[in-house]
N, C-alpha and C positions, 0 to 999 in steps of 0.2 A: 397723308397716304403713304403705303410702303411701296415704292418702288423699286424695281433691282434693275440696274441701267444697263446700257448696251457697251458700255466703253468695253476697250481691250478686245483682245483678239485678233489685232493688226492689219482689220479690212477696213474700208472705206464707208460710209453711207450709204452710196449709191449699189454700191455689192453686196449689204444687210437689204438693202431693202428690195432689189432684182431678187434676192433669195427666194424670197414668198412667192408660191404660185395664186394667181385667182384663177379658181375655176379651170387649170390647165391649164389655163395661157401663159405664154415665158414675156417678162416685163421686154422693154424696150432694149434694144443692144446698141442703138446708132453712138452712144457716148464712145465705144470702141474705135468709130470710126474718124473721129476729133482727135486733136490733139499734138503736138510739135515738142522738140527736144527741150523747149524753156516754158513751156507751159506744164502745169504740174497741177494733180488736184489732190489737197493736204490729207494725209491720216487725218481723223477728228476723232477725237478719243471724249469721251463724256466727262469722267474726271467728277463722278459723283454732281455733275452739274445739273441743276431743275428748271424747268423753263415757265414761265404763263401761255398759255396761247393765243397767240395773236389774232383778234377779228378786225383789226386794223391800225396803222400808222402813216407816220411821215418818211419817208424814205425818197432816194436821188434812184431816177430811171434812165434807162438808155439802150435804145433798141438799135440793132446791128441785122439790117438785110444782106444778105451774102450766101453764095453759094456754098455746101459742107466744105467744101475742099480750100477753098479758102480762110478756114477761120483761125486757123493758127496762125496767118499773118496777121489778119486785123487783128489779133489780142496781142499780137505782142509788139504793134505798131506802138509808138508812141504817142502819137496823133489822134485820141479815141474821139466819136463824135461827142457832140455838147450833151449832158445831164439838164435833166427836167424834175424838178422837185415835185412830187404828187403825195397826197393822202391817200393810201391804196385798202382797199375793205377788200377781207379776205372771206369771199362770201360763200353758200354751201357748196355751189358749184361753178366757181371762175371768182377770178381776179381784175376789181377794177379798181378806179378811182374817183374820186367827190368829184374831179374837175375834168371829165371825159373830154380830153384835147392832146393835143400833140402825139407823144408815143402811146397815149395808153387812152387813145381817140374810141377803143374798142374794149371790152372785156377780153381779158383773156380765159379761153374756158380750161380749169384741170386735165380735161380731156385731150387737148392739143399739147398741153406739155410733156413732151418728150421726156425729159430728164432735169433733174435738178440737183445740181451740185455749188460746193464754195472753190472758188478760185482764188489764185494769188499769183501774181506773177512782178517781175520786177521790175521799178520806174515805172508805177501803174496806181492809182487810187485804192486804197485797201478797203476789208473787209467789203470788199463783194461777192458776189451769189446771180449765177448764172442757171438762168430758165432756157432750155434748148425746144423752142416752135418750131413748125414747119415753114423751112422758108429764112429763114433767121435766129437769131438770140437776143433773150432781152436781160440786160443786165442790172442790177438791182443794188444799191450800194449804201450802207449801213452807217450810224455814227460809229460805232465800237465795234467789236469783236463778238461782244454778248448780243448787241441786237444782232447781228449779223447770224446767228447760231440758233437766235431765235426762229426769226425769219427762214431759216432752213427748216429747221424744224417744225415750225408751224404748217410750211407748204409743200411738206412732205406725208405731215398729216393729213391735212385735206384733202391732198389728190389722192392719198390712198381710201379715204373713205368716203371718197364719191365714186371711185374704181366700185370699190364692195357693194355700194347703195345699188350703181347699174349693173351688177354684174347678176350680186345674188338677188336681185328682184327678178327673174329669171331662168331659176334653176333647172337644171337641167336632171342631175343625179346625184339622189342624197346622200352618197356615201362621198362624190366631192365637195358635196356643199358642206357635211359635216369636217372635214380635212380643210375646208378654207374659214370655218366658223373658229377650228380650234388655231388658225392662223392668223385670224383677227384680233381673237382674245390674247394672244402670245404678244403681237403686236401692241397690243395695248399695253396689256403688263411691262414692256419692255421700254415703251417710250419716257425721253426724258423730261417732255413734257407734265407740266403739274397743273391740273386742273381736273374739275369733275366732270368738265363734257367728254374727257379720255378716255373712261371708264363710262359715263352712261351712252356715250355713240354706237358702242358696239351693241349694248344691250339693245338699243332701241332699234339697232339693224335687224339683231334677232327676233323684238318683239314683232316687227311686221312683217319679215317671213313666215312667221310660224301661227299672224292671224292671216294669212293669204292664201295658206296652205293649211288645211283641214282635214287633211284627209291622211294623216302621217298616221305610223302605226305608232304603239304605247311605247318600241324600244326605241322608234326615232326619238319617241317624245324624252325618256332617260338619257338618251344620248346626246342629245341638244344642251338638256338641263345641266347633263355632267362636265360640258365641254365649256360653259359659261361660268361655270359654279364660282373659278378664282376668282372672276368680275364681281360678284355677288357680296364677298366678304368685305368689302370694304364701299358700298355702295346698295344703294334701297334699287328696287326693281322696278321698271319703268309701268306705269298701268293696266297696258296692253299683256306685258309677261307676268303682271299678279293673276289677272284671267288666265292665264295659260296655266298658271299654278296650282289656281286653285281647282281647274279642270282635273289636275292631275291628284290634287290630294283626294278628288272626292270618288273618283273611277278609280285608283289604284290606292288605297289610305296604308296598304301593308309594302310597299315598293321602300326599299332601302334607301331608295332618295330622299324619299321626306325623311328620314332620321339623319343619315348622312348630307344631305345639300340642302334640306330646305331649313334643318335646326340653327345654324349659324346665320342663318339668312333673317329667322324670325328673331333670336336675338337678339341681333342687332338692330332690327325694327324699333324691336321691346326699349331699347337702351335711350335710341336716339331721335327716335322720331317726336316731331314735335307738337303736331296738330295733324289726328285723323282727317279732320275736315276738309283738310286742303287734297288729301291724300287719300279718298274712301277704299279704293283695291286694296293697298297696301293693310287695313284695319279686316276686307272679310276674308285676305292671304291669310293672314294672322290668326284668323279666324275657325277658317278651313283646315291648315294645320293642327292646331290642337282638336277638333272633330279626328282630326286622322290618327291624331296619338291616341286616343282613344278607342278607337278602332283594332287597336293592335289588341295581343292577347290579352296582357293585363291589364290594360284598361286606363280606368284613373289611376293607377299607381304610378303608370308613364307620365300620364298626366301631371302627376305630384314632385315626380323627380324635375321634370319642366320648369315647374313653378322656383323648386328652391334654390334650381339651378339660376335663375333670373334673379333671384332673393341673394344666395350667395352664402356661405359657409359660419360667414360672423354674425352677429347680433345687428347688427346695420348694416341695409342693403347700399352698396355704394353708388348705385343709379338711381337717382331721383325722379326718372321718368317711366320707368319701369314699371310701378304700381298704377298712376292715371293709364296709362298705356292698355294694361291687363284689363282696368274696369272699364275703359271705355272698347273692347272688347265683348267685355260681358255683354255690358247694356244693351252692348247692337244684338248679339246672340239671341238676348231675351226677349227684345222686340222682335224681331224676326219669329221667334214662335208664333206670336200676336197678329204678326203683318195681316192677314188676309182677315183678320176681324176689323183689325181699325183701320184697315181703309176704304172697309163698307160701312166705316160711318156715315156718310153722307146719305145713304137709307134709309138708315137704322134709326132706332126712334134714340134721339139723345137722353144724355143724364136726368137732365130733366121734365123728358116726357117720359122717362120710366120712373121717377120719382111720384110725377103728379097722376100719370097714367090718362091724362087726360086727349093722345091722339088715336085716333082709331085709325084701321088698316086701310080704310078709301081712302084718305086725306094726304097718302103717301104714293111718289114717284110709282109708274105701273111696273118695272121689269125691279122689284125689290130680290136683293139676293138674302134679303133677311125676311124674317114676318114676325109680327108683335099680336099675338092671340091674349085673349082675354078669359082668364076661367071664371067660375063662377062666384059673385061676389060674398055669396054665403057663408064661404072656407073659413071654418074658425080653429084658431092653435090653443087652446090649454098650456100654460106655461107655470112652472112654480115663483109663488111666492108673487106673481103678476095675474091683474086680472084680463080677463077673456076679452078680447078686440079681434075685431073685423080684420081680415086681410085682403089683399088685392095683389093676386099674381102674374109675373109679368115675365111672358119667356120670349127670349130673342133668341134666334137659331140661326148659324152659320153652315157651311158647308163640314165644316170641322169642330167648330166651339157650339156647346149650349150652355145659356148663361141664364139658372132661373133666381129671380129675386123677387121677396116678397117682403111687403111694406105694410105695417098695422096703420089704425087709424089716426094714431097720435103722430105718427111720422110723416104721413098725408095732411093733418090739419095744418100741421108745423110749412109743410109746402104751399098750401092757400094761401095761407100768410103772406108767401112770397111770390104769387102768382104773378105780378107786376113788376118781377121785378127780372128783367131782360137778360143778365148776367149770368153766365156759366156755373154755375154749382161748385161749389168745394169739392175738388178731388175725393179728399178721403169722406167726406160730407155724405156724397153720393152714394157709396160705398158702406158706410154706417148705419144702423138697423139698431132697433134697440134689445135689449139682451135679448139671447136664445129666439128671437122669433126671426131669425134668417136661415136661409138655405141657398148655400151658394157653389153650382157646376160647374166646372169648364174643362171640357175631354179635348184635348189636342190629338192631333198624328201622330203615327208611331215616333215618324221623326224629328218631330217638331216638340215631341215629350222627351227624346233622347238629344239632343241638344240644350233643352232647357235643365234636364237633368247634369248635363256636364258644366254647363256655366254657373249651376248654381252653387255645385259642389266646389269647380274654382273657387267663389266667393268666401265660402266655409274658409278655406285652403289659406286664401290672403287676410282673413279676421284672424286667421291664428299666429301670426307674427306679430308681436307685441311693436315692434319700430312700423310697420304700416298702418296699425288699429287706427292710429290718428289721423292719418288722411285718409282710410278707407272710409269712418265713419262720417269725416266730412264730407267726400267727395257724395255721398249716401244721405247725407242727412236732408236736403232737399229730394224727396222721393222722388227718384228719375221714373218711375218704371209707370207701365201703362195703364191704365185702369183694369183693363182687362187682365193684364196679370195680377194687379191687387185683388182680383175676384176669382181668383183661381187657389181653391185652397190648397191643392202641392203645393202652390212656389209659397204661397202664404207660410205653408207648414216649414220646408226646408227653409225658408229664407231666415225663419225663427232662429235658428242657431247663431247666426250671424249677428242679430239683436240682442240676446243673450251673453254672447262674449262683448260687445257695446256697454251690455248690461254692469256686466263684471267687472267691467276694467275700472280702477280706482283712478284712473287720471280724468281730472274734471273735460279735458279739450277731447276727451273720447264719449264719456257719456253725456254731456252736455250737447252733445248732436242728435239726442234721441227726441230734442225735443223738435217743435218747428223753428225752420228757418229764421222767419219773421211773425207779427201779429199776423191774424187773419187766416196762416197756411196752416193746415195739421201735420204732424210729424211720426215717426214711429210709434211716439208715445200713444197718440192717438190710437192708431190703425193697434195695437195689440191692447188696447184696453175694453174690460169688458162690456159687451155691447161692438165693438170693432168688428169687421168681418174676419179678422185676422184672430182675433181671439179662441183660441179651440183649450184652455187649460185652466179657466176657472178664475182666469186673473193671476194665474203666478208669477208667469212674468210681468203683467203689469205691477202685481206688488215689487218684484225685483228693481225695475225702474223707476218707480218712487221710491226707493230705498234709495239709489243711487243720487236722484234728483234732488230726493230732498232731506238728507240725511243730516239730522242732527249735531253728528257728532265730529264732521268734515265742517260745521256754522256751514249748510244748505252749499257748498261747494259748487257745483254746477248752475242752480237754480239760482242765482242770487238776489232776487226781488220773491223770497220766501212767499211773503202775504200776496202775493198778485198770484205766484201758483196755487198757494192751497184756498185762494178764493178760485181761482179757475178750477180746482179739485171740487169746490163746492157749488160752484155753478153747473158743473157737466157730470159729474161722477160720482158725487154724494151717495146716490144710491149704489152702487157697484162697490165702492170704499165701504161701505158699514156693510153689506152683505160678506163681502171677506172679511174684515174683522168679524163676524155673525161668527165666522167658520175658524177662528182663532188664527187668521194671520197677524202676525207679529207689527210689520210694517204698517198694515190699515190702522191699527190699531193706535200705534205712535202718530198716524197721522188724523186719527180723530179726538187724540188728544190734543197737537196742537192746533188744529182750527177751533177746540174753547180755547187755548190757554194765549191766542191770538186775538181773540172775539172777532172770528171770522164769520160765523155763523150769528145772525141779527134775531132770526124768531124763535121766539120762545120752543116753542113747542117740538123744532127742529134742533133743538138742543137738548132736550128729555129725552128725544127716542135717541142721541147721541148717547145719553148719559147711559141708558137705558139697556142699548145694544154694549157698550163696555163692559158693563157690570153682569152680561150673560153669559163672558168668559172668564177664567179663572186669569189668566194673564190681561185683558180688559178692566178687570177689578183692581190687579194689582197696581197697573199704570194707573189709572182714575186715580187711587190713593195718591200717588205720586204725583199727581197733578194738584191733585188738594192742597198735599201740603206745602206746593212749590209757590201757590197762590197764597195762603194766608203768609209765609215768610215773603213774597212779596209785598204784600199789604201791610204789612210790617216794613219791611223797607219804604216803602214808599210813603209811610203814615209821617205827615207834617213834622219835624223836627231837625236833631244833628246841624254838624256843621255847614257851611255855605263852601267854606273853601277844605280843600283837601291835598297833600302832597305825600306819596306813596316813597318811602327809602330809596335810595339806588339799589340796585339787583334785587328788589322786589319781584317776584314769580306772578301768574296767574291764578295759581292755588293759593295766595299771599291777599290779594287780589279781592277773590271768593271768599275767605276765610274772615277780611277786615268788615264788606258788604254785609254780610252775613251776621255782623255782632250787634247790630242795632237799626236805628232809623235815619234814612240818609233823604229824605221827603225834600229838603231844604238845600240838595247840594247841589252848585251852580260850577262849580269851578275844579275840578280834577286835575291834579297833574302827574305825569305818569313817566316823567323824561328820566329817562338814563336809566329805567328798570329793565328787566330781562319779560316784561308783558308779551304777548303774542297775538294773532288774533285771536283764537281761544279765549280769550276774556272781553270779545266782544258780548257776550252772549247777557255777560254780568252788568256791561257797561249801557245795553238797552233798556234797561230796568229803572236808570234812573231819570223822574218825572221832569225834572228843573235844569236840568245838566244843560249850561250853554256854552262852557268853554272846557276845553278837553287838550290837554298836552301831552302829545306824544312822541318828543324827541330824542332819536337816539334810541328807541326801542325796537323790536323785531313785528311791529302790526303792519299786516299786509293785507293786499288784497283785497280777502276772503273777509276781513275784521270792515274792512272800507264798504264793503258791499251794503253789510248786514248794518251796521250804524246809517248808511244814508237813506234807507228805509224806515228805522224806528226813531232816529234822531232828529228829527225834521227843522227842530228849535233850535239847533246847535248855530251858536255865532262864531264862536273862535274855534279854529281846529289847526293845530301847529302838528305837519307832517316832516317836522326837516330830520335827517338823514335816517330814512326807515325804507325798507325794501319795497314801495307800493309802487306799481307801473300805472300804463294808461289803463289796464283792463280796471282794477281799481278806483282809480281817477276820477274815469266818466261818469263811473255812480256819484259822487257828489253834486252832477248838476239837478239833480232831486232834493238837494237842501237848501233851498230859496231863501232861507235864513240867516247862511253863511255871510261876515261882512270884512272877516278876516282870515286868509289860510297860506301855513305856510309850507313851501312844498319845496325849498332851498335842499340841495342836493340828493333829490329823488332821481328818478327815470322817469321823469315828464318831457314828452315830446311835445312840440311849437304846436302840432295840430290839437293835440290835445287841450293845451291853453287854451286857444282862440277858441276853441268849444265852449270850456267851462265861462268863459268869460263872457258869451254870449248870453249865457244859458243861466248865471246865477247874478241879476241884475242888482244885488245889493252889497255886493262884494268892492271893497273899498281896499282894503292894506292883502296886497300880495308879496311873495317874495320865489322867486325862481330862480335865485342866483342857482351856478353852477349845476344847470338842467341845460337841455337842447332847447327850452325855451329861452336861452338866458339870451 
């Protein structure tokens, strides 16, 4: 914390702090009326000095009953009474001790202490500190000089803000309560005191004046906020004053406050806060604020500068918390559009009674704020290139949202199926309709549209920063959002931007989040594929994200169990993937080639209409060719002959590589060695091809990864695999516990971590000769 301390100036303590008025009242004066020619109370100068504050210790007591006029003799008696050692807790309001007996038999309350100052006097025990009661003095005596300064200062704090607590819980006239609020603050800032209760005490005086008092007009309400403001930059706002705040961003959103006092405030939220959860005001301050930059005349542009100003000038934002911060901002934002739909769930007919359609409107709670009507079963859609099915529509209506969905027959049987079965429904499942025969509404509030409008647009805002892409698409790739807004085709449509540049980004830890989470969950890839509710463009961007996912020419980058996606490409999407290749996309295209040049696809006949649909377009004919001929020069390779053992030059290339594969028949080769060449993973692609291959050396080469993925997929049979000094980490790694075959590997001066080990060695039970020297497993 910055503080700017009180030393200098040539006054005393007790003269700084009589200074301050509360509420009109002049502090106590009787310390005037103490005092003798050898008694002296020292200058204390601060001297850049910082203190903790004390809420309790060990200190030596001694209470002195005497008349005022007396006390300059007893202090400068040499004869003092006996000291009492106590643990004294310096509590909100008085002064006691763990061992209530002897001098300190009572609390002493803030309230009765007259004055507090440090004394010294000579042939007398040091570092003591004199509390003036009514009636007496208690005297308090320190090991050092530090505790002793302490101890001053702590119980200078307190009594002054238990004075503040009683005084302005009682206000009288707000132009003095503003004049002691901005005395408090000054106080604050000024104390040498270090700690965070210094700064949020005051705050939390002001936060319960100002829920107490409601009835203040809009300039009290500016003048309050301005008078705290210093408190604020270096300290979050207590719960109670986020409500105040955010009262004020939403009745006044053009007030020069929110630009000038509430910007530094928000911030530093943005910067440093660590968990909403613990803190929700603080997350819809945060919230309410950007509503109000918005608000202003230009709008989101205010907006924007906000954003980059929290991003920051350079290519890397240097606050790490800043972007979780912003998105969990959003989220709230965007559920809050939502809120009054999903919390008449408990009404509403769930996912899967508008799936199966099977409850009617008796059989639900009587005071429904929803109703589930039934049209007529007869409704039939005509769709291209599909034949004609029955539908069954099903509208739920809110005060605000209408949400109409309509489910054909095959998507109904498919629910039978599962009528047994108790379990919540897949998100996006739910949601999923097969091509073109959904229709999906949902009309929000004026306000609740211009909201979701502004957080969506944020979202846009933070995808475009190349250093965030990667944790935004993480933080995203588990779909937070609510069902209800995945059935809302604005956010569906605007959120598309955002997917898109996911789409684009060529780093694998960006688009590799499009997909799901884990088995079992759907992912973005899902929800914009055709057939998705999300889908409104014919599959472009689904081909864009297969591009990304499974892209050839990256060896399947992102995806890296290739044949388990484009089996799930051929389980779920089959038809969508060959209707765009139909239409000459590029992408479909490549990937109906490689589900044959995989033997993904089992039945005959669904590999004719494969062949079938390629050869309809001019670029489908031309890859088919190229798939032809990629197979017979396989079959060629792979035809029974050639050597068994093999040893590749040093600085041997990948094109080297290619070029050698390529000259004959390698059907018969067990034994590769590929150490000290300039190989890549790139020349995985070559090295899947071969049928017998069970030992493979690749020491000292650059195969990473990307190359480890793609072999422990097609190489199942591999026994020997020597990885020493080649760039492969765990991401790498853990793909090999898929080669069961393995009985020997060497992984001597990789980036293998100890967990990683214990993995693979659990997992590949015929693994016998390891070597992890000079790893973290070593």
């Amino acid at each position: 914390m910055d503080f700017t301390g009180s030393s200098g100036g040539g006054s005393d303590h007790r003269q700084i702090e009589e200074s301050k008025p509360l509420l009109g009242e002049m502090s106590a004066t009787e310390g005037s009326k103490m005092g003798a020619a050898r008694c002296r109370r020292p200058l204390l100068h601060c001297n850049g000095m910082r203190y903790k504050l004390l809420q309790e210790g060990d200190i030596q007591v001694c209470v002195i009953r005497h008349p005022r006029t007396f006390l300059s003799k007893i202090l400068t008696s040499k004869f003092l009474r006996r000291w009492e050692p106590h643990h004294v807790t310096l509590a909100d309001n008085s002064l006691a001790s763990a061992t209530p007996t002897g001098y300190m038999e009572n609390s002493i309350s803030y309230s009765a202490i007259e004055d507090v100052q440090l004394l010294s006097w000579e042939n007398a025990p040091k570092y003591c500190l004199q509390l003036t009661i009514p009636g007496g003095t208690v005297l308090l005596q320190a090991a050092n000089s530090y505790l002793r300064d302490q101890w001053f200062h702590s119980l200078q704090w307190k009594k002054k803000i238990y004075k503040y607590k009683k005084v302005l819980s009682n206000p009288s006239r707000w132009e003095v309560v503003l004049k002691e609020i901005r005395t408090l603050v000054d106080m604050a800032l000024n104390s040498p005191l270090q700690d965070d209760s210094i700064h949020q005490a005051p705050l939390e005086i002001v936060s319960k004046l100002l829920s107490e008092n409601t009835n203040l007009t809009t300039q009290d309400h500016e003048s309050i906020i301005v008078a705290i403001a210093p408190l604020l930059e270096n300290n979050h706002p207590p719960p109670d004053l986020c409500e105040f705040f955010c009262k004020h961003c939403r009745e006044r959103p053009r007030s020069m406050v929110v630009i000038e006092v509430f910007t530094p405030v928000v911030q530093r939220i943005l910067k440093h806060n660590m968990d909403f959860g613990k803190c929700p005001r603080l997350r819809l301050f945060t919230q309410e604020y950007i509503l109000a930059l918005n608000e202003l005349n230009a709008g989101m542009e205010v907006v924007k500068k906000f954003i980059h100003s929290m991003h920051g000038p350079t290519g890397q934002c240097p606050h790490p918390r800043v972007l979780p911060n912003l998105v969990a901002v959003c989220l709230a934002a965007i559920y809050s559009c939502y809120e009054e739909f999903i919390n008449s769930r408990d009404n509403s007919p769930s996912l899967k009674e508008i799936r199966n359609g099977c409850q009617q409107q008796c059989d639900r709670k009587p005071n429904l704020p929803l109703r589930l009507l039934h049209t007529s079963p007869d409704l039939v859609s005509q769709e291209a290139n599909l034949s004609e099915s029955r539908l069954k529509s099903v509208i739920v209506t809110s005060n605000e949202i209408h949400v109409e969905v309509e489910r054909n027959n095959t998507a109904n049987q498919k629910m039978t199926a599962n009528v047994g079965n108790d379990s919540e429904p897949n998100l996006i499942d739910c949601l999923m309709v097969s091509p073109t025969c959904s229709t999906m509404s949902i009309e929000l509030s004026a306000q609740a549209d211009r909201i979701l409008g502004c957080y969506v647009e944020i979202l846009k805002m933070l995808s475009d920063y190349d250093d965030w892409r990667p944790a935004l698409a993480s933080l995203l790739q588990p779909i937070p959002f609510p069902k209800e807004a995945l059935a809302h085709e604005k956010f569906t449509k605007e959120l598309k931007y955002v997917i898109q540049r996911f789409a684009e980004d060529p780093r694998q830890e960006v688009h590799s989040c499009l997909l799901s989470v884990r088995a079992g969950k759907d992912g973005w890839f899902q929800l914009y594929s055709p057939g998705g509710v999300a889908c409104d463009d014919d599959g472009e961007l689904f081909a864009s994200m297969v591009r990304v996912c499974n892209n050839v020419h990256i060896l399947m980058g992102s995806c890296y169990k290739t044949k388990k996606f484009l089996l799930s490409l051929a389980e779920n999407k089959l038809g969508p993937c060959m209707l765009l290749a139909l239409r000459g996309n590029q992408t479909m295209v490549e990937i109906l080639c490689l589900m044959l040049e995989y033997n993904i696809i089992d039945n005959n006949d669904t590999q004719l209409q494969i062949i079938s649909t390629l050869e309809s377009t001019d670029v489908g004919k031309r890859m088919y060719e190229q798939l032809c001929d990629r197979q017979r020069e396989l079959k060629e390779l792979q035809r029974k002959g050639g050597p068994t053992r093999l040893t590749l030059p040093s600085k041997s290339t990948d094109a080297d590589l290619a070029r050698l594969l390529s000259s004959g028949s390698f059907g018969n080769l067990e034994n590769l060695s590929l150490a000290f060449t300039n190989v890549t993973s790139a020349c995985a692609e070559h090295l899947i091809k071969l049928p017998s291959l069970k030992q493979l050396n690749l020491w000292s080469t650059q195969f990473g990864d990307a190359g480890l993925r793609l072999l422990s997929e097609h190489l199942t049979m591999l026994q020997v695999l020597n990885l020493c000094e080649t760039p492969v980490t765990d991401a790498g790694l853990l793909a090999l516990s898929s080669m069961k075959s393995l009985c020997s590997l060497n992984m001597n001066s990789t980036k293998l971590s100890a967990d990683t080990y214990e993995d693979l060695k659990a997992k590949l039970p015929n693994l016998k000769e390891v070597d992890v020297r000079y790893t973290e497993a070593w």
